[in-house]
PDB file with SEQRES, HELIX, SHEET and CRYST1 records, atoms N, CA, C and O in Angstrom:
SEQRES   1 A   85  UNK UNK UNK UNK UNK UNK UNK UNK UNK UNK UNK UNK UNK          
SEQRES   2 A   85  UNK UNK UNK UNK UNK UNK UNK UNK UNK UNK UNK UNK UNK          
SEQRES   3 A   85  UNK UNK UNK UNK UNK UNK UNK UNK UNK UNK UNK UNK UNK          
SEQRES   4 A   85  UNK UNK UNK UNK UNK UNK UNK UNK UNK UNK UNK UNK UNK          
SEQRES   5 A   85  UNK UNK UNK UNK UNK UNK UNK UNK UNK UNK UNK UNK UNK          
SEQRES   6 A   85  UNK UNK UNK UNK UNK UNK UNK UNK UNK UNK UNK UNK UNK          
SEQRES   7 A   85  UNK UNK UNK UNK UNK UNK UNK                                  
HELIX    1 AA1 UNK A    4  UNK A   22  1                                  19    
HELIX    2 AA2 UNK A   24  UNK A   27  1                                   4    
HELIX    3 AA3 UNK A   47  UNK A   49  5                                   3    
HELIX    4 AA4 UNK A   61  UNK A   66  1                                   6    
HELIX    5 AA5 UNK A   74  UNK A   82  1                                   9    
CRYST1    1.000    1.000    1.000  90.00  90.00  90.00 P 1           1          
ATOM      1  N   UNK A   1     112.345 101.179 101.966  1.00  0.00           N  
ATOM      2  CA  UNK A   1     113.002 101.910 100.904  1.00  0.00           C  
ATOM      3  C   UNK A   1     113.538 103.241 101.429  1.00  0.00           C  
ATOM      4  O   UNK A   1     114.403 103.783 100.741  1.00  0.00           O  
ATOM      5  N   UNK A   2     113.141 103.844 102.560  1.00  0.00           N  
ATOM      6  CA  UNK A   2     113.622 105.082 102.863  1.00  0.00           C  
ATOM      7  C   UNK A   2     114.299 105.136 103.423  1.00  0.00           C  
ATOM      8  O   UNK A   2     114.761 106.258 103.631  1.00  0.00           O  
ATOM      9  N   UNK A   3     114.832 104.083 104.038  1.00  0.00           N  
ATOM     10  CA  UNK A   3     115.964 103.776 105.422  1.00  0.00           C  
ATOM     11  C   UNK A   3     117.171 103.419 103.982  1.00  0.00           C  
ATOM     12  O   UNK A   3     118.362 103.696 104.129  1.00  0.00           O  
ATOM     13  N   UNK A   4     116.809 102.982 103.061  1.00  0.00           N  
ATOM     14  CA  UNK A   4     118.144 102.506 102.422  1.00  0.00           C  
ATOM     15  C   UNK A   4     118.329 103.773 101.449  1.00  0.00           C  
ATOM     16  O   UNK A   4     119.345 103.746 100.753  1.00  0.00           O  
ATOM     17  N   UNK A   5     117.544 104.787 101.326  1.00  0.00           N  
ATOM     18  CA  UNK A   5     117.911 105.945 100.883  1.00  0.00           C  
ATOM     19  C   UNK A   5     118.841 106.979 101.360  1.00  0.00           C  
ATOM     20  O   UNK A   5     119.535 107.809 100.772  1.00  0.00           O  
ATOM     21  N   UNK A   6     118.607 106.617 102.892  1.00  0.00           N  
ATOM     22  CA  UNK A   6     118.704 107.297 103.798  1.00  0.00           C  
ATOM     23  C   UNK A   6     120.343 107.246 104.334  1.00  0.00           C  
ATOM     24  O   UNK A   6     120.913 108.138 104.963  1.00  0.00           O  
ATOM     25  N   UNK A   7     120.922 105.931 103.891  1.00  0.00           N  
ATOM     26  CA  UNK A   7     121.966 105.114 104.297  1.00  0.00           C  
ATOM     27  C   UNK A   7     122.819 105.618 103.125  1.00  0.00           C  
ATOM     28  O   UNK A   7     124.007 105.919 103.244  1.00  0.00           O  
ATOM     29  N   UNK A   8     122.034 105.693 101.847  1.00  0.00           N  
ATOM     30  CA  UNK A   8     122.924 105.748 100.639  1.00  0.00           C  
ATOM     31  C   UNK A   8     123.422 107.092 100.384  1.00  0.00           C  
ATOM     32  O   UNK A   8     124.446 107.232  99.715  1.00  0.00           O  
ATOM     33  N   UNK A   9     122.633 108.352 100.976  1.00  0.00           N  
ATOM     34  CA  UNK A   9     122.736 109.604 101.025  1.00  0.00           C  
ATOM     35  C   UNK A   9     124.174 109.720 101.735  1.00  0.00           C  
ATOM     36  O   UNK A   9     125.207 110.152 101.224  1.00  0.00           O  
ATOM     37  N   UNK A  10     124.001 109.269 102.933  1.00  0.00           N  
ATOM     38  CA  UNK A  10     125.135 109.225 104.137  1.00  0.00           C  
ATOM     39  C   UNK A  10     126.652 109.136 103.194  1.00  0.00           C  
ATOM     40  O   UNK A  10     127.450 110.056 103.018  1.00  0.00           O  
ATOM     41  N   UNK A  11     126.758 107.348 102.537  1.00  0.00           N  
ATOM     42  CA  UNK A  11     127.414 106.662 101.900  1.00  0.00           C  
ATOM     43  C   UNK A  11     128.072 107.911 100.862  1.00  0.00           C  
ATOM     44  O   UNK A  11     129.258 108.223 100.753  1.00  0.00           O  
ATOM     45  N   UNK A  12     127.007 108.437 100.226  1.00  0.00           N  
ATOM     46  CA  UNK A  12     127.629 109.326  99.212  1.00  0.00           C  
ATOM     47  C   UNK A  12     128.329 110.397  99.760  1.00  0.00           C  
ATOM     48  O   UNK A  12     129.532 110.491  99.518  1.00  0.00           O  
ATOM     49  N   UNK A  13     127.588 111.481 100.683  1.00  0.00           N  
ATOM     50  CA  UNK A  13     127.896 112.134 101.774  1.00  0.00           C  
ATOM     51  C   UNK A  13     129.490 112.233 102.078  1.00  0.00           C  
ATOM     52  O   UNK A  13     130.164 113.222 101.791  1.00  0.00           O  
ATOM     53  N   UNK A  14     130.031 110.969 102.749  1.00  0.00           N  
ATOM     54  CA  UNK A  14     130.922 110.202 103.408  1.00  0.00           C  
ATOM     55  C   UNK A  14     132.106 110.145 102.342  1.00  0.00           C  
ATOM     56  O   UNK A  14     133.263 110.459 102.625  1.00  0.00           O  
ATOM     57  N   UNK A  15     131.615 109.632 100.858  1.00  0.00           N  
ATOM     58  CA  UNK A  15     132.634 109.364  99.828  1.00  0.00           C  
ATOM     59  C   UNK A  15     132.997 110.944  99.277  1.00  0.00           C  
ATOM     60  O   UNK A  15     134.114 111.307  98.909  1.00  0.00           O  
ATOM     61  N   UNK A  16     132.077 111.575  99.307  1.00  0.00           N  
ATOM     62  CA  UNK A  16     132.268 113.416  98.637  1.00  0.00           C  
ATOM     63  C   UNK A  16     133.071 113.946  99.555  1.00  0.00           C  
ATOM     64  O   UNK A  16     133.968 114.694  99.168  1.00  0.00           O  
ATOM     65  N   UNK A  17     132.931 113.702 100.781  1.00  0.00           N  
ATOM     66  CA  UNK A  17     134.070 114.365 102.176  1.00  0.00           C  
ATOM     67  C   UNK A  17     135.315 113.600 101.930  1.00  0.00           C  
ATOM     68  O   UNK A  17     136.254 114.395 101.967  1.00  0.00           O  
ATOM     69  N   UNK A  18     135.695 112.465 101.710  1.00  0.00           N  
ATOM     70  CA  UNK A  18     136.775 111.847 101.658  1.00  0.00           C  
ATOM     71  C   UNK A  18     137.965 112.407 100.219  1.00  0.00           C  
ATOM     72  O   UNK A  18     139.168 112.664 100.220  1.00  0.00           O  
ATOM     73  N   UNK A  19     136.826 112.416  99.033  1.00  0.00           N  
ATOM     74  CA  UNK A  19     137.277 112.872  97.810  1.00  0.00           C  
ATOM     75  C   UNK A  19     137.900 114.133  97.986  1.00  0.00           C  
ATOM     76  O   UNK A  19     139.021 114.277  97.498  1.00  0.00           O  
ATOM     77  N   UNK A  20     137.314 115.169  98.660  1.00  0.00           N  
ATOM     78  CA  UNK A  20     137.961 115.986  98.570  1.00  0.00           C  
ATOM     79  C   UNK A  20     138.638 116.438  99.800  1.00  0.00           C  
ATOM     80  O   UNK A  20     138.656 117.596 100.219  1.00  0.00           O  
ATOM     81  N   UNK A  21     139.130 115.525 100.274  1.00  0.00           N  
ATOM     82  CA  UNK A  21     140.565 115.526 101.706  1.00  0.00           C  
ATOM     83  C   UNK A  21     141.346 114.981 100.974  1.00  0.00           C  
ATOM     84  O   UNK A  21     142.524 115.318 101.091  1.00  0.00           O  
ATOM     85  N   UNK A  22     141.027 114.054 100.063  1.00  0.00           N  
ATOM     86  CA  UNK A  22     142.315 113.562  98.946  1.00  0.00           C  
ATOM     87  C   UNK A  22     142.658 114.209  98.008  1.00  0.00           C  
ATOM     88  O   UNK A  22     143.803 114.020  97.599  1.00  0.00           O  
ATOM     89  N   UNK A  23     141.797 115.210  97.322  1.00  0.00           N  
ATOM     90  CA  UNK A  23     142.454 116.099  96.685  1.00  0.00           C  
ATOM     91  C   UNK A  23     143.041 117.086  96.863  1.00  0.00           C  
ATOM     92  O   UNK A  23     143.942 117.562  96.173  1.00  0.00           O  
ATOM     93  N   UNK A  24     142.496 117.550  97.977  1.00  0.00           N  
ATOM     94  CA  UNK A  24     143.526 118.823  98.766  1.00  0.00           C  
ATOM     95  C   UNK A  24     145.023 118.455  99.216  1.00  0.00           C  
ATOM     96  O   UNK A  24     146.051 119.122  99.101  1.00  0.00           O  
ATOM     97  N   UNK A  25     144.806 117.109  99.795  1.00  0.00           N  
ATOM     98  CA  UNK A  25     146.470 117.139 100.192  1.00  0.00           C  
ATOM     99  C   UNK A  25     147.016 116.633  98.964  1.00  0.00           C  
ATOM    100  O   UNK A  25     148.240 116.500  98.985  1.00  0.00           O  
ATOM    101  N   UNK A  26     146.321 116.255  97.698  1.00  0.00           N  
ATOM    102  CA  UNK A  26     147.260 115.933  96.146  1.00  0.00           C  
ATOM    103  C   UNK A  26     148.054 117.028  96.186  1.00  0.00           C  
ATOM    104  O   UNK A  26     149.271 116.952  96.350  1.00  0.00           O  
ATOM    105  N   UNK A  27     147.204 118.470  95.991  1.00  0.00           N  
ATOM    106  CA  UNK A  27     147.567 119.867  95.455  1.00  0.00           C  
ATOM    107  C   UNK A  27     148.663 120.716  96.809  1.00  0.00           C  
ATOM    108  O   UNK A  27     149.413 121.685  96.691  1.00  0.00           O  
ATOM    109  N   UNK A  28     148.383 119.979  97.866  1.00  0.00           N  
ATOM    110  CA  UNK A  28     149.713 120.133  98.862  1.00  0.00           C  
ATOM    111  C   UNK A  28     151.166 120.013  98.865  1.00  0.00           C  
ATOM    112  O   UNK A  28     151.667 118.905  99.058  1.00  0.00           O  
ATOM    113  N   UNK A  29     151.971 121.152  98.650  1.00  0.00           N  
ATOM    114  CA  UNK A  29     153.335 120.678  98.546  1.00  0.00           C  
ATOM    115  C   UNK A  29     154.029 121.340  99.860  1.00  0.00           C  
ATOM    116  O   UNK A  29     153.670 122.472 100.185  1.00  0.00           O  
ATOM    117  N   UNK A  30     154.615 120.935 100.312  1.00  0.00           N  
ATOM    118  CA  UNK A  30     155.544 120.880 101.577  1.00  0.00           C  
ATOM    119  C   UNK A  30     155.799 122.518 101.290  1.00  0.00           C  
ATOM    120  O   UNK A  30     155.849 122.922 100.128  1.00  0.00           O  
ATOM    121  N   UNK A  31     155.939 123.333 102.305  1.00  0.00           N  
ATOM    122  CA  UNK A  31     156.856 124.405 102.168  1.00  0.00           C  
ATOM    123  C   UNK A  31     158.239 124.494 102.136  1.00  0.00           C  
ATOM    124  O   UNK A  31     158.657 125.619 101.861  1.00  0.00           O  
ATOM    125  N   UNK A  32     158.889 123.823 102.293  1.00  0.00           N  
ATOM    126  CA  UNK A  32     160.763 123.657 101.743  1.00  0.00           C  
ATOM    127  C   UNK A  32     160.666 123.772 100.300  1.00  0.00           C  
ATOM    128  O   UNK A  32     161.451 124.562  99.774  1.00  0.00           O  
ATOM    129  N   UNK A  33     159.571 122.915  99.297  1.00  0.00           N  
ATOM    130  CA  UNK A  33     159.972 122.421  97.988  1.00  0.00           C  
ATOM    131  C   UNK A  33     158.589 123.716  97.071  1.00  0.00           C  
ATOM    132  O   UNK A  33     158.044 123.562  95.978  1.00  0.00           O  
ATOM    133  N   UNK A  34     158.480 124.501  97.750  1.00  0.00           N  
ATOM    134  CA  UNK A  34     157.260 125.381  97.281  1.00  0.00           C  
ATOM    135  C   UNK A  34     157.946 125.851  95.608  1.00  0.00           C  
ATOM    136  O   UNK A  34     157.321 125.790  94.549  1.00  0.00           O  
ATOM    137  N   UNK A  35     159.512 126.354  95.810  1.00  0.00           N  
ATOM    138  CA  UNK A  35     159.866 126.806  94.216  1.00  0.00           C  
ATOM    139  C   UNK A  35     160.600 125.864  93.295  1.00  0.00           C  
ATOM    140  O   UNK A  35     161.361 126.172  92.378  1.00  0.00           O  
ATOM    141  N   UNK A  36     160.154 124.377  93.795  1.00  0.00           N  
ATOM    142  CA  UNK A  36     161.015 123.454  93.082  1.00  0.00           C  
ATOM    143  C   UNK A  36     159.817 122.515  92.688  1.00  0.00           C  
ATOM    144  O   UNK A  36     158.672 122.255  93.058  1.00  0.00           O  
ATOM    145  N   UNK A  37     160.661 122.180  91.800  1.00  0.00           N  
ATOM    146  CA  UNK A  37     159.669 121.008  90.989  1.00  0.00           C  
ATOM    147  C   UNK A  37     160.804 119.347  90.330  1.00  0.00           C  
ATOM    148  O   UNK A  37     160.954 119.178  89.120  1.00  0.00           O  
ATOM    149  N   UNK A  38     161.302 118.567  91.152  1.00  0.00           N  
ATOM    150  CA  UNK A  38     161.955 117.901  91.154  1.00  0.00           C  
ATOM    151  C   UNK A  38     163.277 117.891  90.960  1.00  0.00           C  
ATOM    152  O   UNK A  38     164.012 117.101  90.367  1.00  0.00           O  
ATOM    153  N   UNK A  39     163.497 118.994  91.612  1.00  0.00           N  
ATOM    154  CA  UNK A  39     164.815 119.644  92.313  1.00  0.00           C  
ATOM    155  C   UNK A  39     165.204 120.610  91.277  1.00  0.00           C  
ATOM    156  O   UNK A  39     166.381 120.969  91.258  1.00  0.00           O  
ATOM    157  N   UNK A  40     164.232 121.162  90.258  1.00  0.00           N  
ATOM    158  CA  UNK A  40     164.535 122.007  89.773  1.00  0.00           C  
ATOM    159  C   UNK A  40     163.830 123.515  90.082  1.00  0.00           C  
ATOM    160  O   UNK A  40     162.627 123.745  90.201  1.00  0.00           O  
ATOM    161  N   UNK A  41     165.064 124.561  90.182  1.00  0.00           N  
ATOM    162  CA  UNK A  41     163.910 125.908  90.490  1.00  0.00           C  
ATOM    163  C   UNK A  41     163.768 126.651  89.819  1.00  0.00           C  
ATOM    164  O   UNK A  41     164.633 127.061  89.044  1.00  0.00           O  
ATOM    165  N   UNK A  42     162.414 127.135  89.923  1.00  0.00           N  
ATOM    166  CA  UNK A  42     162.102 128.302  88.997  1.00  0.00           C  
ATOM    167  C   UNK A  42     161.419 129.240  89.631  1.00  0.00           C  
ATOM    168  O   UNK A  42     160.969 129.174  90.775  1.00  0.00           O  
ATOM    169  N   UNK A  43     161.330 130.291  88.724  1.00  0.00           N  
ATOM    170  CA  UNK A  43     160.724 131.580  89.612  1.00  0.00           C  
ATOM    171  C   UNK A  43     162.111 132.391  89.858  1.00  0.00           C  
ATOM    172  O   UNK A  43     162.853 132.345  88.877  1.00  0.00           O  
ATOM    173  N   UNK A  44     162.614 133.124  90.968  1.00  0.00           N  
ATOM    174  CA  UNK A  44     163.664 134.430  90.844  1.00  0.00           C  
ATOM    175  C   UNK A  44     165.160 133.394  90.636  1.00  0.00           C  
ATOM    176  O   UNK A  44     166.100 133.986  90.104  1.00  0.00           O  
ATOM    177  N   UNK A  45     165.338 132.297  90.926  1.00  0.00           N  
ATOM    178  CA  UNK A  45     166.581 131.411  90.321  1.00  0.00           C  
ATOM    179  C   UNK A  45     167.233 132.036  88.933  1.00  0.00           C  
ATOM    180  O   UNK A  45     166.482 132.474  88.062  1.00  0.00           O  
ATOM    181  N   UNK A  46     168.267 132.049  88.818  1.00  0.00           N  
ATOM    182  CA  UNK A  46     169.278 132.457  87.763  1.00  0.00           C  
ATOM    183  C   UNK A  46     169.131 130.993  86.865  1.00  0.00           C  
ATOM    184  O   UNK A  46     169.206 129.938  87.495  1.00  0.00           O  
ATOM    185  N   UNK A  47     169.001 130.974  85.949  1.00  0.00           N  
ATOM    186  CA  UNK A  47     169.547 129.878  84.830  1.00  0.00           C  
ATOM    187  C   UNK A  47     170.787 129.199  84.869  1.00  0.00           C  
ATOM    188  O   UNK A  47     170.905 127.974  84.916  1.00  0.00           O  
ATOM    189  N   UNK A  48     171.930 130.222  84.842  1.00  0.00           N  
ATOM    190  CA  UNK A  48     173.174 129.658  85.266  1.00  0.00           C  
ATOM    191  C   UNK A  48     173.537 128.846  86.823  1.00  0.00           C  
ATOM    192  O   UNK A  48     174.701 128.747  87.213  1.00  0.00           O  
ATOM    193  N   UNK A  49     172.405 128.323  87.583  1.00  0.00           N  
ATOM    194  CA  UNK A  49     172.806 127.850  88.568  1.00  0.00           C  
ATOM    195  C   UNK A  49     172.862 126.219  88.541  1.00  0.00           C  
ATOM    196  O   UNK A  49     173.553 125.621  89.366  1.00  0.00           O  
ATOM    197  N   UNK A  50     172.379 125.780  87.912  1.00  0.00           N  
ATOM    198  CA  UNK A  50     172.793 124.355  87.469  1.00  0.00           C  
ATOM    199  C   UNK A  50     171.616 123.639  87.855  1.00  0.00           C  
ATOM    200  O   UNK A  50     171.719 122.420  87.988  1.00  0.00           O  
ATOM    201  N   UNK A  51     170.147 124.381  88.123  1.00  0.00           N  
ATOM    202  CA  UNK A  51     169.334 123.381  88.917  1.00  0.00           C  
ATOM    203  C   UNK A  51     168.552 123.195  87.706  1.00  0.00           C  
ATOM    204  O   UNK A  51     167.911 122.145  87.749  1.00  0.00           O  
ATOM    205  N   UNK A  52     168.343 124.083  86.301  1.00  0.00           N  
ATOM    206  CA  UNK A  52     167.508 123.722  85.484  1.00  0.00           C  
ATOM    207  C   UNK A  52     168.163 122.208  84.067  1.00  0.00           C  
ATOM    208  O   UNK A  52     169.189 122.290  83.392  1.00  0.00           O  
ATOM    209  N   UNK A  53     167.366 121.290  84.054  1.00  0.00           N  
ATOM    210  CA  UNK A  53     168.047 120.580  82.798  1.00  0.00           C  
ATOM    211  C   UNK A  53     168.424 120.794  81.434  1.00  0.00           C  
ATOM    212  O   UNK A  53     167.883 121.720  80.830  1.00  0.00           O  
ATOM    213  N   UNK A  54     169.007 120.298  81.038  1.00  0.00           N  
ATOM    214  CA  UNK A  54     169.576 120.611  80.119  1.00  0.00           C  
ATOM    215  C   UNK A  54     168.886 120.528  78.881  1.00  0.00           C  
ATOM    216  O   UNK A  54     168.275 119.542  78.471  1.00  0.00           O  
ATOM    217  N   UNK A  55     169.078 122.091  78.063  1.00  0.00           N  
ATOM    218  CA  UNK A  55     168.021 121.517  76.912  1.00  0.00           C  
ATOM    219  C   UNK A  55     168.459 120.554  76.073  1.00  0.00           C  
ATOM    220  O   UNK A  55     169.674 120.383  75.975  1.00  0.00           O  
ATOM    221  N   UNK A  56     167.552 119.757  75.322  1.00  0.00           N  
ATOM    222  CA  UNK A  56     167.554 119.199  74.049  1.00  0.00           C  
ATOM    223  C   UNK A  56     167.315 119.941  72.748  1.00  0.00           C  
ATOM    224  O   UNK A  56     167.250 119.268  71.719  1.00  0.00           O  
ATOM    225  N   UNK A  57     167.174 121.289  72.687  1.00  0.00           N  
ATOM    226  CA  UNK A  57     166.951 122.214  71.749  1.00  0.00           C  
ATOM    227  C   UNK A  57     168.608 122.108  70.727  1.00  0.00           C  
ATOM    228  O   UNK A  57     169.739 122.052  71.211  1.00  0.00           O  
ATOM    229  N   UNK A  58     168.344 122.109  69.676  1.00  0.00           N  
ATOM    230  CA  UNK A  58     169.688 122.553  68.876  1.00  0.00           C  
ATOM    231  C   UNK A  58     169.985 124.264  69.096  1.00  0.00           C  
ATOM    232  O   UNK A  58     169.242 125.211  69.355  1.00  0.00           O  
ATOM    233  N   UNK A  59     170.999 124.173  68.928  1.00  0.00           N  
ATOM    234  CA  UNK A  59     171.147 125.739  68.607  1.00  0.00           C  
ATOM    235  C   UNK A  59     170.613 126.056  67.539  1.00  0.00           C  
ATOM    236  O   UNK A  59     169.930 125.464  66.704  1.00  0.00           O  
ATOM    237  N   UNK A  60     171.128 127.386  67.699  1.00  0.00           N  
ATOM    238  CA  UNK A  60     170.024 128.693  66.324  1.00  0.00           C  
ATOM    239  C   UNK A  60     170.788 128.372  65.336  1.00  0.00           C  
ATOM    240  O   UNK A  60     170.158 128.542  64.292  1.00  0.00           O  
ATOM    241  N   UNK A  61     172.133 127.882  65.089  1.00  0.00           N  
ATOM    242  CA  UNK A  61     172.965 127.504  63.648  1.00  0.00           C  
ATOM    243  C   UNK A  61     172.830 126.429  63.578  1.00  0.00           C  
ATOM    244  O   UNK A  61     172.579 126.169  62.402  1.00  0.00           O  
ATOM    245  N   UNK A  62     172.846 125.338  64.320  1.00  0.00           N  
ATOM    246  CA  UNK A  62     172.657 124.217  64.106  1.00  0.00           C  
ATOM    247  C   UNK A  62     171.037 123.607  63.520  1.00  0.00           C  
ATOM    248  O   UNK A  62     170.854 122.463  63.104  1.00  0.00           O  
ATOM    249  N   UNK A  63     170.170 124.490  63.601  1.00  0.00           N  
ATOM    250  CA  UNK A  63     169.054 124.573  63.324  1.00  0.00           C  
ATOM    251  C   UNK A  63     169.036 125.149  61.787  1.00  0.00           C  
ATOM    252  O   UNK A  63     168.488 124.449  60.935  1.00  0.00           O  
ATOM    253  N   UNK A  64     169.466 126.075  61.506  1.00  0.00           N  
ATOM    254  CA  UNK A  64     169.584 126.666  60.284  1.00  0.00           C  
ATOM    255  C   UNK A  64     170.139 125.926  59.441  1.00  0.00           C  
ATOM    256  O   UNK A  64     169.656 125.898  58.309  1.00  0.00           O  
ATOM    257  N   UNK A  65     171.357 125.085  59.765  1.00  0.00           N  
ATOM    258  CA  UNK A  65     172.325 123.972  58.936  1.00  0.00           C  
ATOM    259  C   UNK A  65     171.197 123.232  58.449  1.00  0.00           C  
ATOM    260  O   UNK A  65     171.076 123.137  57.228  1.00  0.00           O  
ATOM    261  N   UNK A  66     170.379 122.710  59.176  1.00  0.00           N  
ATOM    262  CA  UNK A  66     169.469 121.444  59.310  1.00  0.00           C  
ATOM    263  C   UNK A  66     168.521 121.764  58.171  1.00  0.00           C  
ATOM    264  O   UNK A  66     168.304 121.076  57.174  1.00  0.00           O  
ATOM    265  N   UNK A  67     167.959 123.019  58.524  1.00  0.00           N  
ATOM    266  CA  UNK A  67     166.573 123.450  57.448  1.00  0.00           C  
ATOM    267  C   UNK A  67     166.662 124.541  56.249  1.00  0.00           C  
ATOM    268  O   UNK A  67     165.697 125.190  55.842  1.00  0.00           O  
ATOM    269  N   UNK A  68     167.937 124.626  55.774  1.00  0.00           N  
ATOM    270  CA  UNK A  68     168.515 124.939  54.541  1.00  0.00           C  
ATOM    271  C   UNK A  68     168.020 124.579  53.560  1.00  0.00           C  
ATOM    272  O   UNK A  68     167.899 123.354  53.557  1.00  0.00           O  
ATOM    273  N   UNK A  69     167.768 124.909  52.954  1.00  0.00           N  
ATOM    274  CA  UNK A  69     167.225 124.293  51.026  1.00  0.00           C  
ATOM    275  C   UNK A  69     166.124 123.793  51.687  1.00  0.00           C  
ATOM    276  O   UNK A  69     166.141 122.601  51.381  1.00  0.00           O  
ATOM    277  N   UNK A  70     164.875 124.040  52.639  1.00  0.00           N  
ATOM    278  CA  UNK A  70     163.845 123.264  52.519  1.00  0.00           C  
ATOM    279  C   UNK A  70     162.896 124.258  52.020  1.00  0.00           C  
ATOM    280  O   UNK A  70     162.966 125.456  52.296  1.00  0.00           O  
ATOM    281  N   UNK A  71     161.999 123.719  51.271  1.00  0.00           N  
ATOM    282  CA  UNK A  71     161.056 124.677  50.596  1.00  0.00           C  
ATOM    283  C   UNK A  71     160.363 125.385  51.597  1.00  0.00           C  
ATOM    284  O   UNK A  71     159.901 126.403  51.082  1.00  0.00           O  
ATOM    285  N   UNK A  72     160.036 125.299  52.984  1.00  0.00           N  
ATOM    286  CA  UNK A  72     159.316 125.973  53.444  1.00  0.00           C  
ATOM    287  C   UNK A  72     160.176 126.995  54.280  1.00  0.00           C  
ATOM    288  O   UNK A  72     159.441 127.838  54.793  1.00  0.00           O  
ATOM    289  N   UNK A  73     161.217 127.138  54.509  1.00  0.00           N  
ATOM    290  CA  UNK A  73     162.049 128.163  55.136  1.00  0.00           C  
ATOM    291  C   UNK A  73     162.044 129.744  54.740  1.00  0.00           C  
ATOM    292  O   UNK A  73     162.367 130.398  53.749  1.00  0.00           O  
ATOM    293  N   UNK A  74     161.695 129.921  55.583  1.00  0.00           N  
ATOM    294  CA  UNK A  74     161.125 131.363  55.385  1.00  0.00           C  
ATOM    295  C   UNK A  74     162.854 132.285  54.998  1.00  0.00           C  
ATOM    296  O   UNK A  74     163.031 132.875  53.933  1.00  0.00           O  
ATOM    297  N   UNK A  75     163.398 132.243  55.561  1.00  0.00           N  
ATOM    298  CA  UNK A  75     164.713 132.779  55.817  1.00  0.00           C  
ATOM    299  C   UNK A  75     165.549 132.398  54.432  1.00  0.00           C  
ATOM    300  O   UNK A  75     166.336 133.267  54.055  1.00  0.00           O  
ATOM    301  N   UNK A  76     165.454 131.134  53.603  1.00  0.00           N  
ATOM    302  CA  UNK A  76     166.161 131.011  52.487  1.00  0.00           C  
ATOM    303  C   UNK A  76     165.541 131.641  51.460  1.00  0.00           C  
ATOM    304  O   UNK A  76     166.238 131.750  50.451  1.00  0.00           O  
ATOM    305  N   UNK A  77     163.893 132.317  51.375  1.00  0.00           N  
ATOM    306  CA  UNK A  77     163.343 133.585  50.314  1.00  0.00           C  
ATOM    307  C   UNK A  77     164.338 134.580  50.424  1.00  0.00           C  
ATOM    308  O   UNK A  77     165.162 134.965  49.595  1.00  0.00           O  
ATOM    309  N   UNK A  78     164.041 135.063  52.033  1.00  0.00           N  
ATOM    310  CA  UNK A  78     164.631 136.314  52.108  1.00  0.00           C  
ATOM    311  C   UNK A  78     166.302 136.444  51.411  1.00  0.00           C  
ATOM    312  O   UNK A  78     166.916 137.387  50.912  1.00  0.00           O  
ATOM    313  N   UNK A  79     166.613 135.142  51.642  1.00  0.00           N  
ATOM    314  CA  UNK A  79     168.048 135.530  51.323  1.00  0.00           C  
ATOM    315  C   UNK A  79     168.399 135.371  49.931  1.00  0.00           C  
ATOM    316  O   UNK A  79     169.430 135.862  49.470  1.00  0.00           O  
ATOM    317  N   UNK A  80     167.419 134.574  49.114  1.00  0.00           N  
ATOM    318  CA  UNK A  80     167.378 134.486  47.522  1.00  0.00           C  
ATOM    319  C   UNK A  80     167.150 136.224  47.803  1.00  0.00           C  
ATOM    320  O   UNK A  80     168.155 136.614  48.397  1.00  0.00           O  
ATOM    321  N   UNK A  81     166.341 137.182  47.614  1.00  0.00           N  
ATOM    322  CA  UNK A  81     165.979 138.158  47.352  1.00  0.00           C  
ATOM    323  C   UNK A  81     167.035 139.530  47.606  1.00  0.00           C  
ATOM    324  O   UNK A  81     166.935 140.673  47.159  1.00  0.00           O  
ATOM    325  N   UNK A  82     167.911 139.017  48.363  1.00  0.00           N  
ATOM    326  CA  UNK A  82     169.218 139.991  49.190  1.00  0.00           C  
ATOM    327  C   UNK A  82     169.869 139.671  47.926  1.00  0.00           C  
ATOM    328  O   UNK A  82     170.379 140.646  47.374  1.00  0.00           O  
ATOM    329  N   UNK A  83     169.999 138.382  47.237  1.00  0.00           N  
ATOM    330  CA  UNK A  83     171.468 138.176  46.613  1.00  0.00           C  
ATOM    331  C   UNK A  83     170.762 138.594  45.289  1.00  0.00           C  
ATOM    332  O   UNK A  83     171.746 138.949  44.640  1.00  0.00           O  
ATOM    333  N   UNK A  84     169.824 138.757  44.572  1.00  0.00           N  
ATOM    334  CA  UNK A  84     169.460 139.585  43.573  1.00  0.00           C  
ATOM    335  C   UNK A  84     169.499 140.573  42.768  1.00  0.00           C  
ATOM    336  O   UNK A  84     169.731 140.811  41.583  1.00  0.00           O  
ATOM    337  N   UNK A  85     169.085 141.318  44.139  1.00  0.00           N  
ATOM    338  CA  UNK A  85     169.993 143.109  44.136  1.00  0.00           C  
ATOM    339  C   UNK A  85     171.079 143.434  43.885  1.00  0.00           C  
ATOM    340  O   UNK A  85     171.402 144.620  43.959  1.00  0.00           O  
TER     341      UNK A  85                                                      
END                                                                             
């Protein structure tokens, strides 16, 4: 029983050293691609350079068109309350 304890220690040993040589080179990224993240950059990059995608966000009016007359719009109180006065 102590020889197969002894073996299984190793075994575990062996698998804990391996685990974490595989996780270190997961968290490894090449130094060329250090400010990119699938060819997009971020960090001191300008926005206007064409490397970030394109949002799916509506615009700020096109957003407002959308959520008009809904009861929870904060912005259609305020503006009942402007046209009051």
């Amino acid at each position: 029983m102590d020889g197969y304890l002894e073996r299984l220690d190793e075994a575990v040993q062996r698998q804990g050293h391996a685990m974490n040589a595989y996780f270190q080179r997961v968290n490894y990224v090449p130094p060329p691609y250090h400010g990119t993240f699938f060819g997009q950059v971020y960090g001191d990059e300008d926005e206007e350079d064409g490397s970030y995608a394109p949002s799916s966000s509506p615009d700020e009016e096109e957003f407002d068109d959308a959520v008009d007359g809904d009861e929870m719009d904060v912005d259609d109180d305020d503006e009942e309350t402007e046209d009051e006065d």
